[in-house]
N, CA, C, O and CB atoms as a CASP TS submission, in Angstrom:
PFRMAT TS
TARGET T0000
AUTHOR 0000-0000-0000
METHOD Language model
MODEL 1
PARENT N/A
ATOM      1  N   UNK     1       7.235  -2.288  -8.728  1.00  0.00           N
ATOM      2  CA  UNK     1       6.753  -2.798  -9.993  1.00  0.00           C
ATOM      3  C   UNK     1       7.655  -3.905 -10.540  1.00  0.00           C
ATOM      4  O   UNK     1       7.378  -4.446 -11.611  1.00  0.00           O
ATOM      5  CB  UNK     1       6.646  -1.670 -10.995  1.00  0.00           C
ATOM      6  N   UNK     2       8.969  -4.330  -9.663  1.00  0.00           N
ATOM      7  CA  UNK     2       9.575  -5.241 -10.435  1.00  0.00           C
ATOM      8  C   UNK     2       8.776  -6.476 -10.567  1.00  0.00           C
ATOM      9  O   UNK     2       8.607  -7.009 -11.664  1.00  0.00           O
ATOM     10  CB  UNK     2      10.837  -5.497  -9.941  1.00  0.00           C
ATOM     11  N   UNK     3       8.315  -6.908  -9.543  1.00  0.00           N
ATOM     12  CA  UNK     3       7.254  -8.418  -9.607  1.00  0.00           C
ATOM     13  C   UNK     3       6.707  -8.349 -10.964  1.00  0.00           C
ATOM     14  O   UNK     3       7.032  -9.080 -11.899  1.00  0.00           O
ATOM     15  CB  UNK     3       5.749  -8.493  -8.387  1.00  0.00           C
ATOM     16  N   UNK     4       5.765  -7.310 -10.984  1.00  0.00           N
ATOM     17  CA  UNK     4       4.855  -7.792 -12.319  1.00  0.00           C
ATOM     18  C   UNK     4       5.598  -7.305 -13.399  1.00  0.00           C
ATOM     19  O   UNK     4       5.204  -7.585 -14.531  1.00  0.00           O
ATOM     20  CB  UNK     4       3.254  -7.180 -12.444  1.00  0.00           C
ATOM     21  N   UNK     5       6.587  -6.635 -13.253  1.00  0.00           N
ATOM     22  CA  UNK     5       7.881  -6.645 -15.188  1.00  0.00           C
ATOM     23  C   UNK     5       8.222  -8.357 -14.983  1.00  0.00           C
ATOM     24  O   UNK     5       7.670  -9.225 -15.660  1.00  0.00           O
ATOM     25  CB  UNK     5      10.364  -5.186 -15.109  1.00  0.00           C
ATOM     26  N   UNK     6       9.102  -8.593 -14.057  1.00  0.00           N
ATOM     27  CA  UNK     6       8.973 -10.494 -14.090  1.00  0.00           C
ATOM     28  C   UNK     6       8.101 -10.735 -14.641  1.00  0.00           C
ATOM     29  O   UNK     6       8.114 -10.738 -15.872  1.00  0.00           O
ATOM     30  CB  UNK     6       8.765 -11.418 -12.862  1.00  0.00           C
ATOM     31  N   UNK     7       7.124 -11.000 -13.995  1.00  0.00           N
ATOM     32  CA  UNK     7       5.880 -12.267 -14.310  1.00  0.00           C
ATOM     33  C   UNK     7       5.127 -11.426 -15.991  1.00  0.00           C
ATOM     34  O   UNK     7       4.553 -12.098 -16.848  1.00  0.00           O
ATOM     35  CB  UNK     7       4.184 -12.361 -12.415  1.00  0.00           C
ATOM     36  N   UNK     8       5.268 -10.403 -16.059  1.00  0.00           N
ATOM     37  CA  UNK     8       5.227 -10.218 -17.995  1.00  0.00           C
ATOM     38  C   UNK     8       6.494 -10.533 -18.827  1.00  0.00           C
ATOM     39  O   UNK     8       6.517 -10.430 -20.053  1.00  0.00           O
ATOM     40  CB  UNK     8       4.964  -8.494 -18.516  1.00  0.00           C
ATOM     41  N   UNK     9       7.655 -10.964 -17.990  1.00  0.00           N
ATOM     42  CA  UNK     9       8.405 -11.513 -18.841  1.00  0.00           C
ATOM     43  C   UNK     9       8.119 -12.431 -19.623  1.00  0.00           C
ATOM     44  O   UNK     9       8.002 -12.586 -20.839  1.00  0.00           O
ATOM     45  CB  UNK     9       9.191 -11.813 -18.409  1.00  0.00           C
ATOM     46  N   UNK    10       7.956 -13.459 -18.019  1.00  0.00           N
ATOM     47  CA  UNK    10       7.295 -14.612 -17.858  1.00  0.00           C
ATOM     48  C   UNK    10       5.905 -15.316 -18.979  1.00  0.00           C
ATOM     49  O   UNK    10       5.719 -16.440 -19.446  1.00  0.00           O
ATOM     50  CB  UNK    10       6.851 -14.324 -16.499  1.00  0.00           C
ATOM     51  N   UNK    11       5.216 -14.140 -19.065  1.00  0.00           N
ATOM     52  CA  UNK    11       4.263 -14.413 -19.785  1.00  0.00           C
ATOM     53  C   UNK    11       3.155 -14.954 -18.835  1.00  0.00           C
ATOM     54  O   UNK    11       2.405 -15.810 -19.304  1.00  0.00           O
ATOM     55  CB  UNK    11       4.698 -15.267 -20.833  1.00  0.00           C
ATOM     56  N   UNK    12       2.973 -14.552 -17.561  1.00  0.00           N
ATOM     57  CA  UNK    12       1.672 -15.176 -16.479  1.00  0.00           C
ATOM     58  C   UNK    12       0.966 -13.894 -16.393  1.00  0.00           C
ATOM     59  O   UNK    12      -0.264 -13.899 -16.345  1.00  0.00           O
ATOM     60  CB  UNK    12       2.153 -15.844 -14.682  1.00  0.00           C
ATOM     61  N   UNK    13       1.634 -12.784 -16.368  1.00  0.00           N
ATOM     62  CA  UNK    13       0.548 -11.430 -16.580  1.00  0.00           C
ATOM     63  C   UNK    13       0.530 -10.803 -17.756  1.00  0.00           C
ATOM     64  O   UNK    13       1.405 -11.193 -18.529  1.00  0.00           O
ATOM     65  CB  UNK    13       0.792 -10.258 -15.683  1.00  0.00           C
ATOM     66  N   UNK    14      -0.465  -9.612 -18.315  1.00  0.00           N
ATOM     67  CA  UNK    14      -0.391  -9.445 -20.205  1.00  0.00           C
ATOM     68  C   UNK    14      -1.284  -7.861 -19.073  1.00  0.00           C
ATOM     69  O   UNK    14      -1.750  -7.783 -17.937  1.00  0.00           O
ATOM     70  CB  UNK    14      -1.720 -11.141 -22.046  1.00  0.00           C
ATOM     71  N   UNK    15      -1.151  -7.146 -19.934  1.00  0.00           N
ATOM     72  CA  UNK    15      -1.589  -5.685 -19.842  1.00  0.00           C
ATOM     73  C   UNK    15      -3.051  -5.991 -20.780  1.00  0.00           C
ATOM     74  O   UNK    15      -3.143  -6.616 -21.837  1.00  0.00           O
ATOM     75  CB  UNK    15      -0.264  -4.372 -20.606  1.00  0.00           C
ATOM     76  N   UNK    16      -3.910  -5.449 -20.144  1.00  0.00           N
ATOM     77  CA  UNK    16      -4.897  -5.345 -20.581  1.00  0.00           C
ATOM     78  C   UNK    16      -5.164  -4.187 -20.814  1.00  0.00           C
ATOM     79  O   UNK    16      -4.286  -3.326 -20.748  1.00  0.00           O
ATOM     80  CB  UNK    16      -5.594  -5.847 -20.053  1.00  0.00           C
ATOM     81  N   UNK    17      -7.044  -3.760 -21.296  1.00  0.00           N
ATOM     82  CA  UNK    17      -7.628  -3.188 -21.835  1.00  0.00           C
ATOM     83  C   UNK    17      -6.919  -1.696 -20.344  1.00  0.00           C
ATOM     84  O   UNK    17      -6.526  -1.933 -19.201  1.00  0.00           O
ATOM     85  CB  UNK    17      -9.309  -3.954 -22.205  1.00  0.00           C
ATOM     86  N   UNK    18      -7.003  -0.670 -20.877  1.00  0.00           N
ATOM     87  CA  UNK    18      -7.131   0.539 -20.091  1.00  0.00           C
ATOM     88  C   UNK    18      -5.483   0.301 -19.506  1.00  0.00           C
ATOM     89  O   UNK    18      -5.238   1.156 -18.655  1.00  0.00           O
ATOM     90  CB  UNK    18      -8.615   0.555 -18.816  1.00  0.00           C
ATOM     91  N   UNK    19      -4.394  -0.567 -19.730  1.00  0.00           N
ATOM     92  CA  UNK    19      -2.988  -0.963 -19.078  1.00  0.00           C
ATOM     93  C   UNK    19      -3.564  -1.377 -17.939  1.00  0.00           C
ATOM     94  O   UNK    19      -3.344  -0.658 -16.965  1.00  0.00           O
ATOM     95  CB  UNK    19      -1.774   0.188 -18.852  1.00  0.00           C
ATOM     96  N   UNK    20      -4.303  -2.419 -17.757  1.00  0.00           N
ATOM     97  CA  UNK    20      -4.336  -2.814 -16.161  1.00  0.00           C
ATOM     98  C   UNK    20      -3.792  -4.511 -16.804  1.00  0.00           C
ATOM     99  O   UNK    20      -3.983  -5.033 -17.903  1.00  0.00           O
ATOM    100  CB  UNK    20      -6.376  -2.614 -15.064  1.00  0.00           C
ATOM    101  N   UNK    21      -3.122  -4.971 -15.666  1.00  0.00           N
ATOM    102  CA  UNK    21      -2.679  -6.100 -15.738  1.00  0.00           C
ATOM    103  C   UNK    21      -3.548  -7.321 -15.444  1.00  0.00           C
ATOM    104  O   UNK    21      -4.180  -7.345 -14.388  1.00  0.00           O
ATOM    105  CB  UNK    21      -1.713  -6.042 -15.051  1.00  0.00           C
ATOM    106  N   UNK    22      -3.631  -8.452 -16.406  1.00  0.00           N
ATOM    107  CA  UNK    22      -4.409  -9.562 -16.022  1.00  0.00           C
ATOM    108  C   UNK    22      -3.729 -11.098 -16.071  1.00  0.00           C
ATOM    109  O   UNK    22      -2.880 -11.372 -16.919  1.00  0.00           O
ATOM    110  CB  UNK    22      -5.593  -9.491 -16.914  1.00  0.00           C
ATOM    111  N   UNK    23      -3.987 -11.642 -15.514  1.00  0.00           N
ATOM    112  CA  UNK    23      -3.763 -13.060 -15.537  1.00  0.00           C
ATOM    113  C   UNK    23      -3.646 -13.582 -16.751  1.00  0.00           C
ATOM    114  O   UNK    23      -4.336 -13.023 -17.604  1.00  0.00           O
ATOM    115  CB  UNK    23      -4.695 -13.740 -14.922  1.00  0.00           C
ATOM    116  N   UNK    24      -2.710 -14.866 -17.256  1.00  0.00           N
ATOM    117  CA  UNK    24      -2.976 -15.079 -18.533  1.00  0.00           C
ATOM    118  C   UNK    24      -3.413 -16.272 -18.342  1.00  0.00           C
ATOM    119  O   UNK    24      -3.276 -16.516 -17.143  1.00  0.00           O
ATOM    120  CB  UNK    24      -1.980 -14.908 -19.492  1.00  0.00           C
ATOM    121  N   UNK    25      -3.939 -17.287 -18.973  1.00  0.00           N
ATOM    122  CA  UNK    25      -4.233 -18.532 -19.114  1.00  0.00           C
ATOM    123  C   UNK    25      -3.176 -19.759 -18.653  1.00  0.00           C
ATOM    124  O   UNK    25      -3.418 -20.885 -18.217  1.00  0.00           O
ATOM    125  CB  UNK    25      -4.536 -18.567 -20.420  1.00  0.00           C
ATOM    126  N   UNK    26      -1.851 -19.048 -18.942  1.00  0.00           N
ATOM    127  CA  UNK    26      -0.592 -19.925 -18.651  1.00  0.00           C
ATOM    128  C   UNK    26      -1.081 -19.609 -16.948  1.00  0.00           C
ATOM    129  O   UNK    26      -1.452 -20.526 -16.216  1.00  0.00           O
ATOM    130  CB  UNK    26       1.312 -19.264 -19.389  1.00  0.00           C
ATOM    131  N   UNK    27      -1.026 -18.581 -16.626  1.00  0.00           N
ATOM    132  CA  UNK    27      -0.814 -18.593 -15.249  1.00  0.00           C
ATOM    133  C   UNK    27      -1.934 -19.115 -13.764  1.00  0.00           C
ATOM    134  O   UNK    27      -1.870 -19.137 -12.534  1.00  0.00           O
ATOM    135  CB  UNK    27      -0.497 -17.235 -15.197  1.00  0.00           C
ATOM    136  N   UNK    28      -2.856 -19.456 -14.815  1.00  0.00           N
ATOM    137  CA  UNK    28      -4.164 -19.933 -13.930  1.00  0.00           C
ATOM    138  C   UNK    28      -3.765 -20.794 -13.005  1.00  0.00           C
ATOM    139  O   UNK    28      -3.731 -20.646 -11.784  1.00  0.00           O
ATOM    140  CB  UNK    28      -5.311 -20.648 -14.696  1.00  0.00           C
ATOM    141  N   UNK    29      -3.295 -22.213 -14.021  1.00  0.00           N
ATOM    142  CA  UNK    29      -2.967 -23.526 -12.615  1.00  0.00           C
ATOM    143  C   UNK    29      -2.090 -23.038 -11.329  1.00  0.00           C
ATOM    144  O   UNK    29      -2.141 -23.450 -10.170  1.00  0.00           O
ATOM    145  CB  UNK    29      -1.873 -25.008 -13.276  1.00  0.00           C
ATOM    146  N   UNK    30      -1.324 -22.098 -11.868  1.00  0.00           N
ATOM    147  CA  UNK    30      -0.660 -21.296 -10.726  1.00  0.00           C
ATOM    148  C   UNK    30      -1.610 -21.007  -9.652  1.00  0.00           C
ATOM    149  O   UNK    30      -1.834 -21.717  -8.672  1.00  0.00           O
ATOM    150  CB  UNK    30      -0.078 -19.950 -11.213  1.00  0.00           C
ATOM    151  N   UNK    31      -2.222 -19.720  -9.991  1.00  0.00           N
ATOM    152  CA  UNK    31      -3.215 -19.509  -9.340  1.00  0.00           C
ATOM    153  C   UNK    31      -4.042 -20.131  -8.322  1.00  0.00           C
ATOM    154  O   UNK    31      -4.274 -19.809  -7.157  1.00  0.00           O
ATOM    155  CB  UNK    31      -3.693 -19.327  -9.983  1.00  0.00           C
ATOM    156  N   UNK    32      -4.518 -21.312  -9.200  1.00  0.00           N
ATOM    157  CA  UNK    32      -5.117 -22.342  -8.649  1.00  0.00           C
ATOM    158  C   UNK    32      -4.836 -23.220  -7.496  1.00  0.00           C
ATOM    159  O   UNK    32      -5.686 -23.703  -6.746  1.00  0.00           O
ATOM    160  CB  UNK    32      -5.198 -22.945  -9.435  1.00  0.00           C
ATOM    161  N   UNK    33      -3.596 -23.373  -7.432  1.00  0.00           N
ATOM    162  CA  UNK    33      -2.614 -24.477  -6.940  1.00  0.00           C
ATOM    163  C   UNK    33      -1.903 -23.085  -5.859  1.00  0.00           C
ATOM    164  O   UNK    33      -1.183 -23.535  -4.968  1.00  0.00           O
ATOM    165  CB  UNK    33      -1.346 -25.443  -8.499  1.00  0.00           C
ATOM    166  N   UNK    34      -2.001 -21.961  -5.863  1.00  0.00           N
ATOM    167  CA  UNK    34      -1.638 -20.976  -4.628  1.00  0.00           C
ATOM    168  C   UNK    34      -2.755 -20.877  -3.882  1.00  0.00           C
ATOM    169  O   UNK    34      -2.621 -21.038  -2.669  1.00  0.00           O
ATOM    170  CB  UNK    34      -1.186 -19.508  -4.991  1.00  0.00           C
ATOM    171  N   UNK    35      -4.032 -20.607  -4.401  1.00  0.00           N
ATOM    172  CA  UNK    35      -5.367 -20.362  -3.355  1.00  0.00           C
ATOM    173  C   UNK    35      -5.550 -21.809  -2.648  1.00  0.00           C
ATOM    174  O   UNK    35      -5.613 -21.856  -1.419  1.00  0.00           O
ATOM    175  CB  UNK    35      -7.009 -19.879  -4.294  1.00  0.00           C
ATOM    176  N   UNK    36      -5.638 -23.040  -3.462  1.00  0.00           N
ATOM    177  CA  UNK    36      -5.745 -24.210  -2.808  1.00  0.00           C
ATOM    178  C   UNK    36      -4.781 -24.416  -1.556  1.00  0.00           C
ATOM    179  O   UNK    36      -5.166 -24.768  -0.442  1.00  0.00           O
ATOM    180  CB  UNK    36      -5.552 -25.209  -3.784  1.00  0.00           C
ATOM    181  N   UNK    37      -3.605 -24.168  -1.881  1.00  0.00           N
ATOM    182  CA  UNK    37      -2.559 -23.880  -0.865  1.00  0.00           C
ATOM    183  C   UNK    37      -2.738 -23.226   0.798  1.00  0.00           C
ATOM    184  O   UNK    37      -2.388 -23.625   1.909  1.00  0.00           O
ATOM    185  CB  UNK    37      -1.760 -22.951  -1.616  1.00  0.00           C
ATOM    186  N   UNK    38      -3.560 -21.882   0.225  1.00  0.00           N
ATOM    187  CA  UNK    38      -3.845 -21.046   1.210  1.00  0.00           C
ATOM    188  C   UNK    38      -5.096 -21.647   1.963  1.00  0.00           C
ATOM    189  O   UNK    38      -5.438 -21.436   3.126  1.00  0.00           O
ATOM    190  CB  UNK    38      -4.043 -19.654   0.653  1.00  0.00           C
ATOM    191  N   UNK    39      -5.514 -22.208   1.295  1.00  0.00           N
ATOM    192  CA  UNK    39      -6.821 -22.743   2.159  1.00  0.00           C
ATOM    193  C   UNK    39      -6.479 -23.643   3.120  1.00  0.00           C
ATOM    194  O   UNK    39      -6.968 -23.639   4.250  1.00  0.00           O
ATOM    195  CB  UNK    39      -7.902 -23.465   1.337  1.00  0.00           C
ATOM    196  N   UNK    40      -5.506 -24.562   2.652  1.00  0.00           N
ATOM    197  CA  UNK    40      -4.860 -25.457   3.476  1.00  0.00           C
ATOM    198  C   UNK    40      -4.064 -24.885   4.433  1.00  0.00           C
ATOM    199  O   UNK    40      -4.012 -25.636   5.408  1.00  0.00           O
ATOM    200  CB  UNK    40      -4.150 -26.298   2.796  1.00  0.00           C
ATOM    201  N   UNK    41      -3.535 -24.065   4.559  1.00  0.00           N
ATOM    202  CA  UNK    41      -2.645 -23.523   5.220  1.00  0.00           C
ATOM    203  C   UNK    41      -3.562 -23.111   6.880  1.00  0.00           C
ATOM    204  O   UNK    41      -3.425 -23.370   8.075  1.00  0.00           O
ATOM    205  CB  UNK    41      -2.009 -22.224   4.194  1.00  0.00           C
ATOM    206  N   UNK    42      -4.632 -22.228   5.874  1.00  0.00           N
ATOM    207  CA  UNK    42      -5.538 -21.506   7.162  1.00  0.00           C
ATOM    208  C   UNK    42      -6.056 -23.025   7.820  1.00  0.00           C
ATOM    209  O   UNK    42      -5.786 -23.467   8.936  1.00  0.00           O
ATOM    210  CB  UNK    42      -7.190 -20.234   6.517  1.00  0.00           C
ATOM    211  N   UNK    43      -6.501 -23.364   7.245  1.00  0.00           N
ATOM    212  CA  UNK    43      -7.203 -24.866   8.068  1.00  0.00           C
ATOM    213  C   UNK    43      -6.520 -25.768   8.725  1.00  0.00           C
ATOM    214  O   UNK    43      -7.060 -26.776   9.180  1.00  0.00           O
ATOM    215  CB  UNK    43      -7.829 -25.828   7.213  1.00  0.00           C
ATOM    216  N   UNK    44      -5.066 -25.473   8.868  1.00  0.00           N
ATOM    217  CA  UNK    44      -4.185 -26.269   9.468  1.00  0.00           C
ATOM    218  C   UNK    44      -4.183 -25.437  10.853  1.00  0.00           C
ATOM    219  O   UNK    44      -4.312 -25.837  12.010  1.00  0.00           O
ATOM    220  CB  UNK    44      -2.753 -26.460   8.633  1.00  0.00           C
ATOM    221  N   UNK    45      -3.947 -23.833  10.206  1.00  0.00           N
ATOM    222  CA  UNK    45      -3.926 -22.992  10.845  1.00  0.00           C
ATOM    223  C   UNK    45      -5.072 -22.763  12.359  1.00  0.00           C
ATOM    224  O   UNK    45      -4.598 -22.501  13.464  1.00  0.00           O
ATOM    225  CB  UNK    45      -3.951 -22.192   9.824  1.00  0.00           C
ATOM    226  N   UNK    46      -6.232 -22.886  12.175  1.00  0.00           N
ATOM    227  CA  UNK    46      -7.137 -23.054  12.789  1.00  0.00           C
ATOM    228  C   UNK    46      -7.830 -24.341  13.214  1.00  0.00           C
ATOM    229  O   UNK    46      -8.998 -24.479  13.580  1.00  0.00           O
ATOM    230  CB  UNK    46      -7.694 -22.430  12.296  1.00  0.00           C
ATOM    231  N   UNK    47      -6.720 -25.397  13.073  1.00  0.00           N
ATOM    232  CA  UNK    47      -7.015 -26.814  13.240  1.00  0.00           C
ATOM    233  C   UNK    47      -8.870 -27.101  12.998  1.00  0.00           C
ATOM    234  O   UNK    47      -9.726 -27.264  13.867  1.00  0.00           O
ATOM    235  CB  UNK    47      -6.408 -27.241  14.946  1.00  0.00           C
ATOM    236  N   UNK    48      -8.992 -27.082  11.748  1.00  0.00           N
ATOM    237  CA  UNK    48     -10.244 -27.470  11.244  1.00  0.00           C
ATOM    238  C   UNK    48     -10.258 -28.001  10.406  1.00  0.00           C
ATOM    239  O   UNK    48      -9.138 -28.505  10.317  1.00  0.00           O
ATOM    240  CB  UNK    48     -10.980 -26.795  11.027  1.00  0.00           C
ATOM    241  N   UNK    49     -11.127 -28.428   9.197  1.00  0.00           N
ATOM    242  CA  UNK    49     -11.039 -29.011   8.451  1.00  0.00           C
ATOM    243  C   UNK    49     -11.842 -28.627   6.894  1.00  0.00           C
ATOM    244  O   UNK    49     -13.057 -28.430   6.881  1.00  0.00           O
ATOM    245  CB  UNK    49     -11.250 -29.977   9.122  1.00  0.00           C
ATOM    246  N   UNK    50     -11.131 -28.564   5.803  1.00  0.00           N
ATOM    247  CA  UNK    50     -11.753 -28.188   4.705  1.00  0.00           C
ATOM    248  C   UNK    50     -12.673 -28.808   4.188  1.00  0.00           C
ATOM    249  O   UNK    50     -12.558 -29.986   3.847  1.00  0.00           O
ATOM    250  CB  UNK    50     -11.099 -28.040   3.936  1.00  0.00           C
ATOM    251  N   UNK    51     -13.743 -28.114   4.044  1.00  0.00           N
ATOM    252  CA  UNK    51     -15.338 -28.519   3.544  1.00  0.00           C
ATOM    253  C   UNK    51     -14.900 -28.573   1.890  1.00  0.00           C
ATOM    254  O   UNK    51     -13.962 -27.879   1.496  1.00  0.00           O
ATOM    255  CB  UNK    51     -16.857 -27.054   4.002  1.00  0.00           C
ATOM    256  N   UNK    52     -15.507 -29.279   1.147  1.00  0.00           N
ATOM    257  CA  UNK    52     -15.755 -29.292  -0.122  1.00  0.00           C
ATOM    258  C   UNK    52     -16.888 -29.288  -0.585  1.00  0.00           C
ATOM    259  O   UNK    52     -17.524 -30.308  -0.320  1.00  0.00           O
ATOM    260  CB  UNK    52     -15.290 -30.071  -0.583  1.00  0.00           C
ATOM    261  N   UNK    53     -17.652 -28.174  -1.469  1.00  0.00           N
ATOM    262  CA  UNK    53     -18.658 -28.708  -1.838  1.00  0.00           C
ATOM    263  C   UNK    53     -19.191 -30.037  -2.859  1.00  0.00           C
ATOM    264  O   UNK    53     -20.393 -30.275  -2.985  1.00  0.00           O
ATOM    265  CB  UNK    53     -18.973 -27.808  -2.109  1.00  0.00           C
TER
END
């Protein structure tokens, strides 16, 4: 559990409804900018190429 005590330090995760943890708004572009990442990664990975719709 230390990761997510960090990142509520941080203020990128907030306890939600029922104590489940959610994303905050600060932490989206994060988000964003890690999945984009991963996509690139696999597609390098599998020497192909990323479709955009």
């Amino acid at each position: 559990m230390h990761a997510i005590d960090w990142a509520v330090e941080r203020g990128w995760i907030a306890y939600g409804p029922y104590n489940q943890p959610e994303i905050t708004e600060r932490a989206w572009p994060l988000c964003v900018a890690l999945m984009a990442a991963l996509v690139l990664v696999a597609a390098y990975i599998e020497h192909g190429t990323v479709i955009v719709p």
